[in-house]
TORLUM-853604 format. One line per 4 residues: their letters; for each residue x, y, z of C-alpha. Coordinates in steps of 0.02 Angstrom, whole numbers, plus 50000, padded with zeros to 5 digits. Layout:
! residues N
a	X,Y,Z ~ ...;
END
This chain:
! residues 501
xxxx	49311,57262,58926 ~ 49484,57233,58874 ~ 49636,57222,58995 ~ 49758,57371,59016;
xxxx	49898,57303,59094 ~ 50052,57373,59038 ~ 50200,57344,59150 ~ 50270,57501,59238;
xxxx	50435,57535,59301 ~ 50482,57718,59358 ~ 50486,57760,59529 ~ 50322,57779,59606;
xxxx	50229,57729,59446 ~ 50285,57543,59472 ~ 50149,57401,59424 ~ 50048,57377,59580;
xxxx	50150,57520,59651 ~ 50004,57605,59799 ~ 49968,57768,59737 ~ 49896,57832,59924;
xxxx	49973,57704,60056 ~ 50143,57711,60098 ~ 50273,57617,60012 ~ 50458,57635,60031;
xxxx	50549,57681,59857 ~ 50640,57532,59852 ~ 50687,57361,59945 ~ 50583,57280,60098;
xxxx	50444,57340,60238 ~ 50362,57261,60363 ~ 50310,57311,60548 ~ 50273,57515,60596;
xxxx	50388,57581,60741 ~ 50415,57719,60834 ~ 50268,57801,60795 ~ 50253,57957,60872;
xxxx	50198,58160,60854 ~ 50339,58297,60872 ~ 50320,58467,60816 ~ 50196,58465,60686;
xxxx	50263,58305,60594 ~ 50195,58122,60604 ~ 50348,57994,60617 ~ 50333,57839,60552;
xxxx	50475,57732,60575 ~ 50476,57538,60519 ~ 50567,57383,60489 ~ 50662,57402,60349;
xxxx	50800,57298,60247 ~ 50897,57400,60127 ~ 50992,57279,60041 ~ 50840,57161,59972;
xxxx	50665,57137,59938 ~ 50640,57002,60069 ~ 50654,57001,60243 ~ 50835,57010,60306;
xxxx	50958,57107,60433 ~ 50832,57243,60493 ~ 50856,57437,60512 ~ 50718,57569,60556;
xxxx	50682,57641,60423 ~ 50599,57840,60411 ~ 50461,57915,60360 ~ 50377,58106,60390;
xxxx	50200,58180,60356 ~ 50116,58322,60438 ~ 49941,58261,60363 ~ 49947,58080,60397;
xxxx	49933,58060,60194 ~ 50093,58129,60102 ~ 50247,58040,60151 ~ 50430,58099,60162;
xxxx	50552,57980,60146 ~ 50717,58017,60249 ~ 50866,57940,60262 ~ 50892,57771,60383;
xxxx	50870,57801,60569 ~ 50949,57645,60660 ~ 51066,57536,60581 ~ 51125,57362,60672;
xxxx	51255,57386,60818 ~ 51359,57281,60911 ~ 51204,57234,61003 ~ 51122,57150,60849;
xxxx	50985,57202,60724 ~ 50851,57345,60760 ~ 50678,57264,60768 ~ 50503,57338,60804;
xxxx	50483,57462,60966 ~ 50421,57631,60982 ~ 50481,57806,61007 ~ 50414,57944,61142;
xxxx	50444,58124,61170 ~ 50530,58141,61326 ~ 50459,58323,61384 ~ 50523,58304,61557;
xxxx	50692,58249,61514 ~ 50665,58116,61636 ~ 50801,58024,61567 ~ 50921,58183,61548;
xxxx	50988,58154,61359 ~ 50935,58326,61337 ~ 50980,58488,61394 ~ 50823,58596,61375;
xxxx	50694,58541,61483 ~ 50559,58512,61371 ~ 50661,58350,61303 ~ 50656,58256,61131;
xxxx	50622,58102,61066 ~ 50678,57932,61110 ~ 50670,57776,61035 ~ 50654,57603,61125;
xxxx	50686,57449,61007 ~ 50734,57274,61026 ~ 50903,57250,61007 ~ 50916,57060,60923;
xxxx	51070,56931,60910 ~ 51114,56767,60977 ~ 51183,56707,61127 ~ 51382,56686,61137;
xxxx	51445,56509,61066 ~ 51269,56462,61023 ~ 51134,56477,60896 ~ 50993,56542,61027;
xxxx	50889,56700,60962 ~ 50954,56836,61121 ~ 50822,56999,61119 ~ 50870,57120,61224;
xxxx	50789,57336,61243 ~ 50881,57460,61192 ~ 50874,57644,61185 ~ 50924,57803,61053;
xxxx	50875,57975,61051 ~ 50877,58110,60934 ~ 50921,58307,60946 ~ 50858,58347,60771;
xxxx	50672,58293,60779 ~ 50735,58109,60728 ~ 50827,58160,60575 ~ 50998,58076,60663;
xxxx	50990,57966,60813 ~ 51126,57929,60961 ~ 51133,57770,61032 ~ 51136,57749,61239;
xxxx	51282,57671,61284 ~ 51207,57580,61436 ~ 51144,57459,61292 ~ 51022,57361,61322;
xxxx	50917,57412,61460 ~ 50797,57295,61475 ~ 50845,57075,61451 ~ 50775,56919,61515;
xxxx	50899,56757,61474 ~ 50735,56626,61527 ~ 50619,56721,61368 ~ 50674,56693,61218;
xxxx	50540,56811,61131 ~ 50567,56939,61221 ~ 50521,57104,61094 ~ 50434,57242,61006;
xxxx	50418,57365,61164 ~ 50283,57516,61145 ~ 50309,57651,61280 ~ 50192,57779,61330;
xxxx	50191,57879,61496 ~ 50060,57859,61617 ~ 50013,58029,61704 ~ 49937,57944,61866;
xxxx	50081,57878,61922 ~ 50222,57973,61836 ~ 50310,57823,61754 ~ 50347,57771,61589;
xxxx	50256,57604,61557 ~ 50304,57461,61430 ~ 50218,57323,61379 ~ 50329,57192,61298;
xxxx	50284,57025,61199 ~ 50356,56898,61296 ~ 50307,56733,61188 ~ 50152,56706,61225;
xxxx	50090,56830,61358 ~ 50115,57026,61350 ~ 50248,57094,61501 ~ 50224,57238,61585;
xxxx	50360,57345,61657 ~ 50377,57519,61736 ~ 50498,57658,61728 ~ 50559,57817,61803;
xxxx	50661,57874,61669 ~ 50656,57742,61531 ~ 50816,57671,61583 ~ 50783,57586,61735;
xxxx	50651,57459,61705 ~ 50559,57343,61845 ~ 50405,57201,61840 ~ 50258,57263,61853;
xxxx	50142,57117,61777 ~ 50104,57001,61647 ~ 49952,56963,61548 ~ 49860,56832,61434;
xxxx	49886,56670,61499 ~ 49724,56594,61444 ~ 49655,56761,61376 ~ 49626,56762,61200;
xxxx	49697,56686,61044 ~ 49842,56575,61058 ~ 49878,56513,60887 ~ 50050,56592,60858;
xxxx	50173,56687,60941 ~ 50127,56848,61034 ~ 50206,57006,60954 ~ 50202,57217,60934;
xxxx	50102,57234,61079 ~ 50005,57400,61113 ~ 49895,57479,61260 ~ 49812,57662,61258;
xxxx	49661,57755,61330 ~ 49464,57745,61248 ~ 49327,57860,61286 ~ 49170,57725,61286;
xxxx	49018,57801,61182 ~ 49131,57989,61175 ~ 49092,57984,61352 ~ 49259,58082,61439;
xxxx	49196,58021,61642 ~ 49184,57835,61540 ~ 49367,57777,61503 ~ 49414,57591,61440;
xxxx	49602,57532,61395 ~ 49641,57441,61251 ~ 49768,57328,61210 ~ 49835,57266,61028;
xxxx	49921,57108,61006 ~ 49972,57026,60846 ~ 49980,56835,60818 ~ 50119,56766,60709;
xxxx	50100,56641,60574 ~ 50014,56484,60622 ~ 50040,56333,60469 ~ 49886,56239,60521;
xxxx	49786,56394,60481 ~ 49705,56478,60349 ~ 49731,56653,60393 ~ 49905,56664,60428;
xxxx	49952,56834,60551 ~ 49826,56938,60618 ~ 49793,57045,60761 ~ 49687,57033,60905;
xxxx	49639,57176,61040 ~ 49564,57161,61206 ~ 49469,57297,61308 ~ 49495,57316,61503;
xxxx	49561,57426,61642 ~ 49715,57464,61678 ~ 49796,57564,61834 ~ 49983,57589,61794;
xxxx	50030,57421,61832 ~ 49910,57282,61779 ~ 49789,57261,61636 ~ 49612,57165,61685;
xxxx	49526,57103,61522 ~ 49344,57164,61530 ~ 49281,57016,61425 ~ 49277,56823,61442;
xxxx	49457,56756,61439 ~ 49396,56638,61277 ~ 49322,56777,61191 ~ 49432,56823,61033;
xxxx	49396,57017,60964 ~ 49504,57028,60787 ~ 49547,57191,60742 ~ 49527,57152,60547;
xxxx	49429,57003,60472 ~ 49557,57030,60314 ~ 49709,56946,60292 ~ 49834,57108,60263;
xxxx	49847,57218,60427 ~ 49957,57143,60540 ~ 50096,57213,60695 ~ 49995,57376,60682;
xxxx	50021,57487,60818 ~ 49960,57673,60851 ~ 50053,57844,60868 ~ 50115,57934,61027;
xxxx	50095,58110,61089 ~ 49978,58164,60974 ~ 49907,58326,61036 ~ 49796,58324,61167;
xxxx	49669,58480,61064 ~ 49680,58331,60914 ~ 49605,58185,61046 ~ 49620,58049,60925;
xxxx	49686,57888,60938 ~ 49755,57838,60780 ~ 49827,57689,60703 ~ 49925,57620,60553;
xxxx	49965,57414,60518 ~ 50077,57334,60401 ~ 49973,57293,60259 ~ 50040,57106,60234;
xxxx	50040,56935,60285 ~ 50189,56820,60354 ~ 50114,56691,60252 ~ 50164,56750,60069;
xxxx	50249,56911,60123 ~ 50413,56878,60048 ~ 50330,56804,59894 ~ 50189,56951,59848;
xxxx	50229,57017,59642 ~ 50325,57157,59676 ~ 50487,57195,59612 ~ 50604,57338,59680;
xxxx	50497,57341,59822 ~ 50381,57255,59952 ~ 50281,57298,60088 ~ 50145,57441,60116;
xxxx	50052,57527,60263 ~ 49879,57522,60277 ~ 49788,57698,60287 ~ 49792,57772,60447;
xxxx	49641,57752,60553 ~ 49548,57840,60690 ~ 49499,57700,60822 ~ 49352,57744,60962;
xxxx	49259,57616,61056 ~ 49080,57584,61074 ~ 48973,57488,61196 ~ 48883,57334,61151;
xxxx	48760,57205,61223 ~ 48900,57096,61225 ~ 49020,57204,61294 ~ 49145,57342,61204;
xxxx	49190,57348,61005 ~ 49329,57447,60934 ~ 49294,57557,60784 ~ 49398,57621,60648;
xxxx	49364,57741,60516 ~ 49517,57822,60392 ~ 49567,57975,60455 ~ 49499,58134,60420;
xxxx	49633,58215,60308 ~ 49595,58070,60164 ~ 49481,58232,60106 ~ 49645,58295,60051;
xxxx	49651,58182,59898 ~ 49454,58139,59852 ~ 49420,58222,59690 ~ 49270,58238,59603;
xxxx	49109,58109,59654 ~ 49004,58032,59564 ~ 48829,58004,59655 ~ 48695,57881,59622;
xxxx	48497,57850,59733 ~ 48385,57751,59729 ~ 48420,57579,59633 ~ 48314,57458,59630;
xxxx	48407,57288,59624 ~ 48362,57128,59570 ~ 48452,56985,59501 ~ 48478,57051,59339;
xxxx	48589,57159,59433 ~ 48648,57359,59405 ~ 48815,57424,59313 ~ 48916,57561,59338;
xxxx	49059,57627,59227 ~ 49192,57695,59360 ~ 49361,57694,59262 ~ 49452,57748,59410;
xxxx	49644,57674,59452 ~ 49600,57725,59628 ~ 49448,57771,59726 ~ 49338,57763,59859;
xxxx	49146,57704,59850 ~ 49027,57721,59982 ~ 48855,57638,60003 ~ 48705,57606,60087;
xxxx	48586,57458,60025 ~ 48416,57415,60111 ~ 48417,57224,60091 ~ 48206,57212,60092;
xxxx	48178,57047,60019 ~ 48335,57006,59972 ~ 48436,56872,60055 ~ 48595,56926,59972;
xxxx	48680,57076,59919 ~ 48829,57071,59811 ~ 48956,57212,59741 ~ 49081,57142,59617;
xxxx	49216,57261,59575 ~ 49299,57203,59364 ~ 49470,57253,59372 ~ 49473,57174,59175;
xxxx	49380,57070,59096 ~ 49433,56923,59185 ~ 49462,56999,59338 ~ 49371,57049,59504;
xxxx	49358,57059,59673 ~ 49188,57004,59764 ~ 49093,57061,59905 ~ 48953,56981,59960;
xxxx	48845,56992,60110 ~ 48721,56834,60159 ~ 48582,56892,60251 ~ 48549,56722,60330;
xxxx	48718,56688,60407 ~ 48733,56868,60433 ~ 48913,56840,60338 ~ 49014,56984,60255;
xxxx	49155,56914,60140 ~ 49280,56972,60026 ~ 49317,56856,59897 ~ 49506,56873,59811;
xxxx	49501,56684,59699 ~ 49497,56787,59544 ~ 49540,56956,59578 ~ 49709,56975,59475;
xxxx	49899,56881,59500 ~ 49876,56754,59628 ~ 50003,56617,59587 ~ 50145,56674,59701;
xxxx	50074,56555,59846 ~ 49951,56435,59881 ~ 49894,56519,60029 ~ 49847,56692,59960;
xxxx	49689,56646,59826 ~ 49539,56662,59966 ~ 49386,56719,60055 ~ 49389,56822,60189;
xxxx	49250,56825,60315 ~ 49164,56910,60454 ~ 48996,56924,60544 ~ 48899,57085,60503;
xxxx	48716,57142,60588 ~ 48619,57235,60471 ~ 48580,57419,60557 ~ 48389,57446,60543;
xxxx	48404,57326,60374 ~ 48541,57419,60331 ~ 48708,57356,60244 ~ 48835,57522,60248;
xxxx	48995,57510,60157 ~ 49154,57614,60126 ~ 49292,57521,60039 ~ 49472,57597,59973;
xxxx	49532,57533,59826 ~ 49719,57559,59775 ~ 49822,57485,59662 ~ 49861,57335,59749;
xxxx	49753,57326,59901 ~ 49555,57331,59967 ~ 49512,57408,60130 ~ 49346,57374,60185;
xxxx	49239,57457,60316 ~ 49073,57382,60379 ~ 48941,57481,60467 ~ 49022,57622,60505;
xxxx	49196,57544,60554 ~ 49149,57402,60662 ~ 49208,57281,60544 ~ 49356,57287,60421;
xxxx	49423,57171,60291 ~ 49591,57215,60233 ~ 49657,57124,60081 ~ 49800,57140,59966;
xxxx	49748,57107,59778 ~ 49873,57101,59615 ~ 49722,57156,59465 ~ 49823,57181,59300;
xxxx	49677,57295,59212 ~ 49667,57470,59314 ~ 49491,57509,59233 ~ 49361,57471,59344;
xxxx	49170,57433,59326 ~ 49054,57382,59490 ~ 48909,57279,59474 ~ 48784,57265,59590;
xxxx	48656,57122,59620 ~ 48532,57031,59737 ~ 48470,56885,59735 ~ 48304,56797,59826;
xxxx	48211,56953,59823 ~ 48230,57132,59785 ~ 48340,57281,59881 ~ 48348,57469,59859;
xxxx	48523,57532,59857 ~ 48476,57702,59929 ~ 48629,57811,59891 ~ 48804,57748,59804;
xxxx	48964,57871,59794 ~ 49104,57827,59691 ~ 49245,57951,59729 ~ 49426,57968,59623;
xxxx	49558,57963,59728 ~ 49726,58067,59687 ~ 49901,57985,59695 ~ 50011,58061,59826;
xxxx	50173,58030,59738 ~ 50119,58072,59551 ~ 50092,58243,59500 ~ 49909,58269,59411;
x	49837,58096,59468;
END
């Protein structure tokens, strides 16, 4: 197989350029904000810096879709004030005008952010909450000018609010990161904020500092009188390890005022055994007929973000995910599965039953830029299972699964540009039970990036990869006995910013 690299450059079309996650045009992205549902269009704001493809002075940037999978750029939303730069928060829709910036009754939509500076005469990070709201369904924003609402002199991390309103007791509730525990406060009218509680002393992981918090609702099992809470944290960049940022959730109750983690206070639930879906947060006010919780990370690591081998722009979004919760021996697991609408670009499938594998492994010819594969492998005798996807001929990405450490990983050593930092080359890892001696995979593969889901969604890997060659071939293998792959799809994906792809 030869390699077809060929360095692109218009807009869109850019080498490594994702041809179905979202991507600004141009210049830097990192955390989703103000995620929310308003009149048949999905906002995504995020943290945006339009003079530069690193991280710098930040601005929310704008983004509409009414199918969660074409994007709409718009123009900026928030630009820095006299009150400092606009980092992560979240936006609501106000339908009770409760805090009377509108004149109909039924409201709009307001955006709480973290206003961030430093401290008069001295060089001390100040984070303060602010507020904005918008008359045109977000399209131009005013600022409050009782800015900021919400400070604390004694925290010094004191950011990334995500609002929601909490029927049962008719306030708006925030939960704040707050270094290294998650704040909660209360509102009438998301102006006037008061204590309400704090968690995560000793709950959870502690290996870097506590951001872009989240907390929503979970029918257990699709059970409606069964309801759980779950809250998202994301862990900054720790040197001394390996994976760099990631995000953690924990699953409790929650009565307006204080969450109660369900599990052990050293148990440690990852949301994605990857190393690219970090600060990820999920939308507000999505329709109550719709039901679904849904969710959408940065698709990046603090580690080597600044570094990754883009040019005229950096940063990308995961897919958006439906998350539902299951019960387990052990307690509760989230699960997350790409949204429905991804039907809107499959194309034509190509279907394969019944392989037998051995160690002489099986071949398939895919030739896809971008696809979606799907499989289900009886292990039998086998004690491992491996799918390699060839990018080139010196390229590919690995997946293996070890049936005697019960480990799923996701090797990236050789799957394409990986010079850029010493930290990106790796294995990624998680434990995986086999259902009825089952292995059941969906994976996503874009131009630059590898989402993998594990037994239907209650594991994902989430990787970014740089392959030159864009013509793929999967081989499949096992070794110390035979397995049966019982049905393999291979599905074309279409680009959703180039015409006829």
């Amino acid at each position: 197989m030869t390699n077809n690299y060929q360095e692109k450059t218009s807009l869109y079309s850019e080498t490594y350029r994702p041809q179905y996650h979202f991507s600004p045009k141009e210049k830097w992205l990192n955390d989703p904000n103000g995620m929310v549902f308003f009149e048949g269009e999905y906002h995504l704001f995020f943290q945006y810096h339009p003079h530069g493809t690193t991280w710098g002075p930040m601005h929310w940037g704008h983004a509409v879709s009414r199918d969660l999978i074409h994007w709409e750029e718009l123009s900026i939303a928030l630009h820095p004030d006299e009150h400092g730069a606009i980092f992560s928060g979240s936006a609501v829709v106000d339908w009770k005008n409760t805090s009377g910036f509108f004149k109909e009754e039924k409201g709009g939509l307001v955006a709480i952010y973290t206003s961030a500076d430093t401290y008069p005469d001295s060089n001390r990070p100040r984070q303060r909450q602010s507020l904005a709201y918008s008359y045109d369904h977000g399209r131009t924003w005013e600022t409050y000018e009782g800015n900021p609402v919400l400070s604390d002199e004694d925290i010094t991390d004191f950011r990334d609010p995500k609002v929601f309103w909490h029927e049962e007791s008719e306030r708006w509730v925030m939960v704040l990161a707050t270094g290294q525990t998650i704040t909660i406060y209360t509102s009438p009218n998301l102006i006037d904020w008061e204590f309400a509680s704090e968690f995560g002393q000793d709950e959870g992981s502690h290996s870097g500092v506590w951001e872009c918090p989240d907390l929503f609702p979970l029918m257990v099992d699709g059970n409606p009188d069964h309801v759980k809470w779950v809250m998202l944290v994301s862990i900054g960049d720790n040197p001394g390890l390996k994976e760099g940022s990631r995000t953690q959730y924990f699953v409790g109750n929650f009565d307006g005022k204080a969450f109660i983690n369900h599990h052990n206070g050293d148990a440690i639930l990852w949301l994605d055994h990857g190393r690219d879906n970090y600060a990820g947060v999920s939308w507000s006010d999505i329709p109550e007929k719709d039901g679904r919780r849904i969710y959408l990370g940065w698709m990046n690591n603090w580690r080597y973000a600044n570094q990754v081998p883009t040019k005229t722009w950096r940063g990308a979004m995961t897919l958006p995910r439906e998350m539902t919760l299951i019960s387990m021996p052990y307690g509760f697991q989230l699960i997350q599965k790409p949204v429905s609408e991804i039907n809107r670009i499959r194309r034509e499938s190509q279907v394969l039953k019944e392989i037998v594998l051995t160690e002489e492994g099986y071949s398939i010819d895919v030739n896809h830029e971008f696809m979606e594969v799907n499989l289900s492998v009886t292990l039998e005798e086998a004690k491992e299972f491996r799918l390699a996807i060839h990018h080139s001929s010196d390229e590919k990405t690995s997946i293996r699964y070890d049936r005697i450490t019960h480990k799923l990983t996701v090797d990236r050593t050789q799957s394409g540009e990986n010079g850029f930092s010493d930290s990106f080359p790796g294995i990624s890892e998680c434990p995986v039970e086999l259902i009825d001696d089952r292995l059941i995979l969906q994976l996503f593969l874009d131009a630059s990036s590898l989402e993998l889901f594990a037994q239907g969604g209650r594991r994902a890997l989430t990787n970014l990869i740089f392959p030159r060659g864009t013509n793929h071939t999967l081989s499949l293998t096992a070794l110390g006995g035979g397995a049966n792959v019982e049905e393999i799809s291979v599905t074309e994906l279409s680009s959703i910013w180039r015409k006829g792809v």
